[in-house]
C-alpha positions as CSV (number, residue, x, y, z in Angstrom):
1,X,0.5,39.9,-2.9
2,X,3.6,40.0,-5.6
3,X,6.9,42.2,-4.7
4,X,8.0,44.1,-7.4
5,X,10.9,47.0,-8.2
6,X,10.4,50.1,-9.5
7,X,13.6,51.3,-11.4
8,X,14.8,54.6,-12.1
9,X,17.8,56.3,-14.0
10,X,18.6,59.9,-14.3
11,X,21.5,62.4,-14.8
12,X,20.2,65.2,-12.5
13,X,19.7,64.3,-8.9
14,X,16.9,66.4,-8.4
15,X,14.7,65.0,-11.3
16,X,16.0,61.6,-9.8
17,X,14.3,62.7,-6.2
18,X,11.0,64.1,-8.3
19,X,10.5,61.2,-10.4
20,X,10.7,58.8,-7.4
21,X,8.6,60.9,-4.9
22,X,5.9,60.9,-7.9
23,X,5.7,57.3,-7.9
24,X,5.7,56.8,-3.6
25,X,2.5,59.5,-3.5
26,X,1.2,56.6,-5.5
27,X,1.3,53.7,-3.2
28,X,0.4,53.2,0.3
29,X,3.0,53.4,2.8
30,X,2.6,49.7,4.1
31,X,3.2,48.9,0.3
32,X,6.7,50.5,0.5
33,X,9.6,47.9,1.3
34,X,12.9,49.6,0.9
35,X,14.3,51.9,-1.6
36,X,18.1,51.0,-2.8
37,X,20.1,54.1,-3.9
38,X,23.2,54.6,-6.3
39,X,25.0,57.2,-7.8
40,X,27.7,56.5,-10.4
41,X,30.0,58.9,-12.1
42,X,32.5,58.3,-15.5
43,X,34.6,60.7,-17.4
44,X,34.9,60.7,-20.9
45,X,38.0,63.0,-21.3
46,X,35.8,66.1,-21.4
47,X,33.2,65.7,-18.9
48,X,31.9,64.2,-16.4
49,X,28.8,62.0,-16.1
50,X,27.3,61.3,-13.5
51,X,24.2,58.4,-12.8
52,X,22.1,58.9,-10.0
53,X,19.6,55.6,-10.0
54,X,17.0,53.9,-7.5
55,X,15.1,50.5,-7.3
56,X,12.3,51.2,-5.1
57,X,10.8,47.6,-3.6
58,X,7.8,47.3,-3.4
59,X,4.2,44.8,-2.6
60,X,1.5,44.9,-5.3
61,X,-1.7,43.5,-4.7
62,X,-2.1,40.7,-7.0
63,X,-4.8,41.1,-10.3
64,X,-7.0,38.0,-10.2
């Protein structure tokens, strides 16, 4: 079994949450090891930006 990430990057924090809730409806529970959350924000003078990111841990059965 290999541990991998799962990394994700987006300006809304609702297509953040729907992105990452796509990809956990497509591993089993047991597979799920943590999820790391982030949300950065910079402003360029006339806006603000905001990053909302995750890195979802995961195990992966390995492909021999």
């Amino acid at each position: 079994m290999a541990v991998k990430v799962k990394l994700f990057d987006e300006e809304h924090e609702l297509d953040l949450e729907e992105k990452v809730n796509a990809f956990l409806a497509n591993i089993q529970p047991e597979q799920l090891i943590d999820i790391k959350y982030q949300v950065a924000t910079m402003y360029d003078y006339k806006n603000q930006i905001y990053c909302y990111s995750a890195m979802i841990i995961y195990k992966e059965e390995d492909q021999d």
